[in-house]
C-alpha positions as CSV (number, residue, x, y, z in Angstrom):
1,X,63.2,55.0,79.9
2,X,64.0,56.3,83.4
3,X,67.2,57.7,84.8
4,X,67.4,54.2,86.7
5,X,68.4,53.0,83.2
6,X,70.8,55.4,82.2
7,X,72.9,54.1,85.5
8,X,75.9,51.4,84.5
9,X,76.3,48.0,85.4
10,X,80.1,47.0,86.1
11,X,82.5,47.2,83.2
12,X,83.8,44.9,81.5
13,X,87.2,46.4,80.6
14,X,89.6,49.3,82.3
15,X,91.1,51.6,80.0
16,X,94.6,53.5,81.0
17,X,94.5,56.4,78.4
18,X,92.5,57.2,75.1
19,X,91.3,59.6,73.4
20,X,87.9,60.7,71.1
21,X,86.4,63.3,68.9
22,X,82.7,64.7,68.2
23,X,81.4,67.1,66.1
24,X,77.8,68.4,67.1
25,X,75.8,70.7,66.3
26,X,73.4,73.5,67.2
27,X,70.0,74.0,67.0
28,X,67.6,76.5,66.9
29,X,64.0,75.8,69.0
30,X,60.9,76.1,66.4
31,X,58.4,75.8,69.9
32,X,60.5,77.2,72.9
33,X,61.9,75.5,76.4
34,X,61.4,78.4,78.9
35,X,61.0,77.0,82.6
36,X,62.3,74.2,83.9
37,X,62.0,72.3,87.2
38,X,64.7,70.6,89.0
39,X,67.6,68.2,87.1
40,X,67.6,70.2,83.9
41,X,63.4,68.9,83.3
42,X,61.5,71.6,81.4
43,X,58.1,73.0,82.3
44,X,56.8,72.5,77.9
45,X,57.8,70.5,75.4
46,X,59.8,71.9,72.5
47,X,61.1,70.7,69.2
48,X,63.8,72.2,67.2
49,X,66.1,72.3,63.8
50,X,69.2,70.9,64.0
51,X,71.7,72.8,62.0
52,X,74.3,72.0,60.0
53,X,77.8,74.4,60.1
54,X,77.4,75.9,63.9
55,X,79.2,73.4,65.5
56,X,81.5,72.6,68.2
57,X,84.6,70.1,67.9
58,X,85.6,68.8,71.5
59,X,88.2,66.3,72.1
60,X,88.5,65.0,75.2
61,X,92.0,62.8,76.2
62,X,91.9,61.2,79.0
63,X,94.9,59.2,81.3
64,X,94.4,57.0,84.1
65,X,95.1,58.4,87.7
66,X,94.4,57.3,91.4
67,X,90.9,57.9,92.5
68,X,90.5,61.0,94.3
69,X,87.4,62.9,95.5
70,X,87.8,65.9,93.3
71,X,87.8,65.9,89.5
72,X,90.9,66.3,87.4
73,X,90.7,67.8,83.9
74,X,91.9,71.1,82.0
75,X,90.0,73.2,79.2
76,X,91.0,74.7,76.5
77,X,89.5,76.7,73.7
78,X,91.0,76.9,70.4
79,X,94.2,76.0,71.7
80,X,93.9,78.2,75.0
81,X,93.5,77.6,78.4
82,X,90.0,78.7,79.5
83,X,89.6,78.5,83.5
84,X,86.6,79.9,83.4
85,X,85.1,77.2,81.8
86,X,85.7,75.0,84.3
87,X,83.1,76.0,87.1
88,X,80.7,75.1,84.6
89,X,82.2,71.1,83.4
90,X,82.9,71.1,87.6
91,X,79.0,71.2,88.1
92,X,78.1,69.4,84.7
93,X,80.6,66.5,86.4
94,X,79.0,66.0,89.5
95,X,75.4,66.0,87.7
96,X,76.4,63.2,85.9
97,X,78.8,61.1,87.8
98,X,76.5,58.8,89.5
99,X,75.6,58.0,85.4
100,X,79.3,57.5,84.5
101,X,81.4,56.5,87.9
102,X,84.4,56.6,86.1
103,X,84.6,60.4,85.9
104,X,87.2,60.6,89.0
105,X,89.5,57.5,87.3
106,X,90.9,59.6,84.9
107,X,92.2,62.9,84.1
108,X,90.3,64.7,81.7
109,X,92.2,67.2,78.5
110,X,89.2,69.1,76.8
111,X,90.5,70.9,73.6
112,X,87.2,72.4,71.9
113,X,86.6,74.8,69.0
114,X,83.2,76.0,67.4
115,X,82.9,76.4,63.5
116,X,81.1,80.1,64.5
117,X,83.4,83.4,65.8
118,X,83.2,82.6,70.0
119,X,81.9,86.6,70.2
120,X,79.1,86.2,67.6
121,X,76.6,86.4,69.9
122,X,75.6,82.6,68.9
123,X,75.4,79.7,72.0
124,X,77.9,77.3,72.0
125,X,76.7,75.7,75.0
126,X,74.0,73.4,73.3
127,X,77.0,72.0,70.5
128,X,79.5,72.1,73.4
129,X,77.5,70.0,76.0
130,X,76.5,68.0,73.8
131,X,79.8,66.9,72.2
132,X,81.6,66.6,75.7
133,X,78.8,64.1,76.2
134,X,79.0,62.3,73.2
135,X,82.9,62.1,74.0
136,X,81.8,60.3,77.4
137,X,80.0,58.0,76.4
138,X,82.3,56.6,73.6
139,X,84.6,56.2,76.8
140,X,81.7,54.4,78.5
141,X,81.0,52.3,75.4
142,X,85.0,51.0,75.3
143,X,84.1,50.1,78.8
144,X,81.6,47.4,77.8
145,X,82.8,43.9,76.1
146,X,79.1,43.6,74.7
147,X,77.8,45.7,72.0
148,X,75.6,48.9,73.1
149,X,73.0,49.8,70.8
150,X,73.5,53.4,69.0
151,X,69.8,53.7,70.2
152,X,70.7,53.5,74.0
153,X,74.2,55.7,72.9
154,X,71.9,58.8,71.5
155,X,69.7,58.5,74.2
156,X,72.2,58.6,77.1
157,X,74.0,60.9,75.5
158,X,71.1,63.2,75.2
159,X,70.2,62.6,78.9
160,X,73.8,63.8,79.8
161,X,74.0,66.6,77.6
162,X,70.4,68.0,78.9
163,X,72.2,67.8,82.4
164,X,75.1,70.2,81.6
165,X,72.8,72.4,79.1
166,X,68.9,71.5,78.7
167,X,69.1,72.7,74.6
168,X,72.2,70.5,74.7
169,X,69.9,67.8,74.6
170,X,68.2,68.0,70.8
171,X,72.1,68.4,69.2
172,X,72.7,65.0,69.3
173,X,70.5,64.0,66.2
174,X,68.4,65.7,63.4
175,X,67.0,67.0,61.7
176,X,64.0,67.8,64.2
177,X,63.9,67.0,67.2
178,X,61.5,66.3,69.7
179,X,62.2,67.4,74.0
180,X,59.7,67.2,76.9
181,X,56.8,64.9,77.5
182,X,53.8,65.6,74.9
183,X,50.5,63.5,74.6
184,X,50.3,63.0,71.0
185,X,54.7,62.5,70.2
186,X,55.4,58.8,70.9
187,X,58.5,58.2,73.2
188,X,58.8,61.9,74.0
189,X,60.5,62.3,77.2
190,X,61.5,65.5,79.8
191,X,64.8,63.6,80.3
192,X,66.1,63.0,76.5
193,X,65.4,64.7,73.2
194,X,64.5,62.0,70.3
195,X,63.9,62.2,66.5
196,X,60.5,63.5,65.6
197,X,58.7,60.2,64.7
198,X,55.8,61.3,62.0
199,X,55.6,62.6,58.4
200,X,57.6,65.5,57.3
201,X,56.9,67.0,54.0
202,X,59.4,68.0,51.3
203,X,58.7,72.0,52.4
204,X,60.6,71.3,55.3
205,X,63.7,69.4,53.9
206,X,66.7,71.3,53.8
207,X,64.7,74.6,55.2
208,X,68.2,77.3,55.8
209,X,68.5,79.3,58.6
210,X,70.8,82.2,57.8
211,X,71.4,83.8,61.2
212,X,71.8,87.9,61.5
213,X,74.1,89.0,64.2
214,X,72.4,92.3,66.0
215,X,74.6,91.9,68.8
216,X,78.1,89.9,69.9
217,X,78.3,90.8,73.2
218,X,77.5,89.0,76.0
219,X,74.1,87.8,77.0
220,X,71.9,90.3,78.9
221,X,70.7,87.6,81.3
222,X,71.9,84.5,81.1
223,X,69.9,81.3,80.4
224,X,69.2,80.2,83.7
225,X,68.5,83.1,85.6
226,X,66.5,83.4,82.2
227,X,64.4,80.1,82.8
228,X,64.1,81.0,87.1
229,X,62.1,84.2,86.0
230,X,59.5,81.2,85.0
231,X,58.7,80.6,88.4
232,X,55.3,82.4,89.9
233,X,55.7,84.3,86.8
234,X,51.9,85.3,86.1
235,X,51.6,83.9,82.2
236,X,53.5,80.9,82.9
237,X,51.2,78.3,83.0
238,X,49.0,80.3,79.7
239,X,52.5,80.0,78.4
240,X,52.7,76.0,79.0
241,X,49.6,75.5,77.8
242,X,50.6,77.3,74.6
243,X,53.4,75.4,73.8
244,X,51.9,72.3,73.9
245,X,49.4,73.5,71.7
246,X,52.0,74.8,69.1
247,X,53.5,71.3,69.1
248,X,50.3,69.8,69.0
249,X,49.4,72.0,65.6
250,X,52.7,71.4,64.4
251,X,52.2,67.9,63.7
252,X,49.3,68.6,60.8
253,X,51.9,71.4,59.6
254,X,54.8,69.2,59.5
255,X,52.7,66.8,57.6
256,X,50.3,69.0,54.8
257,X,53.3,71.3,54.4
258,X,51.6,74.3,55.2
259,X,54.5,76.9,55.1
260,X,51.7,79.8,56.3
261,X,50.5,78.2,59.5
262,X,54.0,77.1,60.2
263,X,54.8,81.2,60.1
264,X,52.3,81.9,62.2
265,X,53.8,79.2,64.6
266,X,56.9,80.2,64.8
267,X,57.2,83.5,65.2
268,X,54.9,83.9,67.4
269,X,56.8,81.7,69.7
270,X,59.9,84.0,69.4
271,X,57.8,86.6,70.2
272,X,56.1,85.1,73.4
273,X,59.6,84.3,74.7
274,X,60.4,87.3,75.0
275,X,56.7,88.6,75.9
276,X,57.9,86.5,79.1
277,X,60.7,87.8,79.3
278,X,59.5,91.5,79.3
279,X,56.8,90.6,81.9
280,X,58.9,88.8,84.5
281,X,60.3,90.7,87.7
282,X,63.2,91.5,87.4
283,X,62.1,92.2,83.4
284,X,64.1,92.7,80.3
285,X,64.2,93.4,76.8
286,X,66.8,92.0,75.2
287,X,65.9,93.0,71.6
288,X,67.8,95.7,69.9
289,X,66.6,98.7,67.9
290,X,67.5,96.4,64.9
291,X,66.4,93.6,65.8
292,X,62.6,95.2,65.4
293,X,63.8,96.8,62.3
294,X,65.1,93.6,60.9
295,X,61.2,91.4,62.0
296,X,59.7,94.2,60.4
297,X,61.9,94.5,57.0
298,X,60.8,90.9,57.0
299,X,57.3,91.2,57.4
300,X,56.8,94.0,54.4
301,X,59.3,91.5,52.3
302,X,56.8,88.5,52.7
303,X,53.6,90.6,52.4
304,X,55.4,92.2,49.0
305,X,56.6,88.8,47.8
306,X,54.5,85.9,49.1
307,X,58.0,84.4,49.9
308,X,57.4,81.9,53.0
309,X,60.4,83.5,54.8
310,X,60.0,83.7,58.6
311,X,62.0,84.9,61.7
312,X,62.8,83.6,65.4
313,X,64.5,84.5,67.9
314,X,66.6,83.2,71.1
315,X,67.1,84.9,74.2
316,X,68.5,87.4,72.7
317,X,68.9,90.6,69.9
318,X,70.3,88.0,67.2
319,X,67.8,87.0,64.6
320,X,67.4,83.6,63.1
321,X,65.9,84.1,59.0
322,X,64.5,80.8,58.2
323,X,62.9,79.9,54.7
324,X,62.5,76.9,52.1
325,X,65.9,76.0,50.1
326,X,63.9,77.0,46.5
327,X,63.8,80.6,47.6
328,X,67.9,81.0,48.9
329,X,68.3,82.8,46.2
330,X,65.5,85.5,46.4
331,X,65.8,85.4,50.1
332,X,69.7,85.9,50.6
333,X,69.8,88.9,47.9
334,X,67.0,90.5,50.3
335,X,69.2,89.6,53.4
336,X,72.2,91.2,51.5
337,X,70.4,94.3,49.9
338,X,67.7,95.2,52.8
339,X,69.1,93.4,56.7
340,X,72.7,92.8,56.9
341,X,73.0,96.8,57.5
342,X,70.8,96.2,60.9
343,X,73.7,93.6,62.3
344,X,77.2,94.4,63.8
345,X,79.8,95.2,61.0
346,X,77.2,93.6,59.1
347,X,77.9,90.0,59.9
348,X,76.1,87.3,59.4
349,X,76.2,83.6,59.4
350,X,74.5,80.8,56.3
351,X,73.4,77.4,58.1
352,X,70.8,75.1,57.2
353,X,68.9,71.6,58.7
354,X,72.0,69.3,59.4
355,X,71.6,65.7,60.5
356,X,73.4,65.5,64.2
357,X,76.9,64.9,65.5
358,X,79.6,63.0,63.8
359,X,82.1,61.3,65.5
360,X,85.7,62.5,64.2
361,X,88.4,59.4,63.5
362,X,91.7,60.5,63.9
């Protein structure tokens, strides 16, 4: 598909007022996005777990109104206003409005929670895009008299999401999920993230992600001027190449099950992304003291054990434990007895592989 498709005929119908829920999800990147072009397209592929309890919950009300040229909605965050929300929906809105020309019909109430603590440290903007956009396009799908497929629904929605937050784009389904054009994934796409379409073995069903919170405070650098860095960067393209590589390997690993080489996969893509990060210009390090002592706590616990636990990392100090379902209980003991002492007032957060967003009746 091409963004020519994801542009509406007329509507059917004219709605005065309404209102709808969604529930979606995080995720956490297993091969990383870092660079991207113009229009929210990234420079590699990636592919990601979906979780399961970091969520957001957005409703969005809407009213009918006169057209103007500006648009009209509020924001609010567990029951508060939060202006400084709003610059961000302001430009996510004008992305997408020549994909949903109703945008300046209506006035727009968005009421949204996440399921984490807003200061953990954790992104909401991949389960918060991507619920906004799930909530526009029921709208959009009220508009029509004929029936839209929940194919064309995910897609869209994905290829609006990825325009207010390029992760945004892999929360709308699970468990993994496939973003950016790749030569050996069928239907993958830079403009939409899509369910990975070949074998899985039982290692990776219901894999937990238990996610250890170094640091709550803001981010260092923030993801885009994150992603500019990218650009005449001197590794990037190596780094490109890489990651279609990883995704390439990943596919006999997803397959055979082999819980070793998908280790060495993964970490070493947390790693690299912030090998990048520390050999941009300007350059930073945005791992913590404890975030190295946490990697490494993990590394003598696997060498002692054989346990096929495994870390990544996002942009940041935060550290993401991930590990098969039949070792939760080993594996959470050691994450109680040996790492949560590394994280702030010792906090951290269970999750595991959910299935996408749900839409909430009401």
């Amino acid at each position: 598909m091409t963004e020519k498709d994801f542009i509406p005929k007329r509507y059917s119908k004219t709605l005065k007022n309404g209102r709808f829920i969604w529930a979606a999800p995080s995720n956490i990147a297993l091969v990383k996005y870092w660079g991207k072009k113009a229009h929210q397209i990234p420079e590699n592929p990636s592919v990601s777990f979906t979780l399961d309890y970091c969520k957001t919950t957005t409703s969005l009300s809407f009213s009918e109104r006169e057209n103007d040229q500006n648009f009209s909605f509020e924001v609010l965050l567990d029951g508060k206003v939060k202006d400084d929300f709003k610059p961000k929906i302001e430009t996510f809105f004008k992305r997408i409005e020549s994909y949903l020309p109703f945008l300046k019909d209506y006035h727009f109430k968005i009421e949204t929670s996440n399921s984490f603590p807003h200061s953990s440290g954790i992104a909401s903007s991949a389960s918060g895009m991507s619920a906004l956009a799930l909530c526009l396009m029921s709208i959009e799908k009220a508009m029509y008299q004929t029936e839209m497929s929940s194919d064309y629904f995910n897609k869209k929605a994905s290829f609006l999401a990825r325009l207010g937050s390029g992760s945004a784009c892999r929360s709308i389904e699970g468990d993994l999920i496939v973003w950016g054009a790749h030569q050996d994934i069928d239907d993958s796409s830079n403009l939409y993230g899509v369910t990975y379409p070949f074998e899985v073995h039982d290692n990776f069903k219901n894999y937990q992600d238990t996610i250890l919170l170094v640091d709550k405070g803001e981010k260092q650098v923030s993801s885009t001027v994150g992603h500019n860095l990218m650009h005449n960067h001197p590794f990037a393209n190596r780094r490109f190449e890489q990651a279609h590589e990883h995704m390439s390997e990943l596919i006999s690993i997803f397959k055979t099950g082999n819980l070793d080489a998908f280790i060495e996969i993964v970490e070493r893509e947390a790693l690299t992304l912030h090998a990048m990060m520390m050999t941009s210009l300007p350059y930073f390090i945005l791992m913590k003291p404890n975030t190295l002592e946490i990697i490494n706590k993990i590394w003598s616990f696997r060498s002692a054990t054989n346990s096929k636990v495994c870390f990544t990392l996002d942009a940041g100090a935060n550290v993401h434990v991930l590990y098969p379902k039949n070792e939760s209980e080993a594996v959470m003991e050691f994450i109680k007895n040996e790492l949560v002492v590394y994280c702030q007032n010792e906090h951290y957060i269970s999750d595991q592989i959910g299935f996408g967003a749900n839409q909430i009746q009401f």
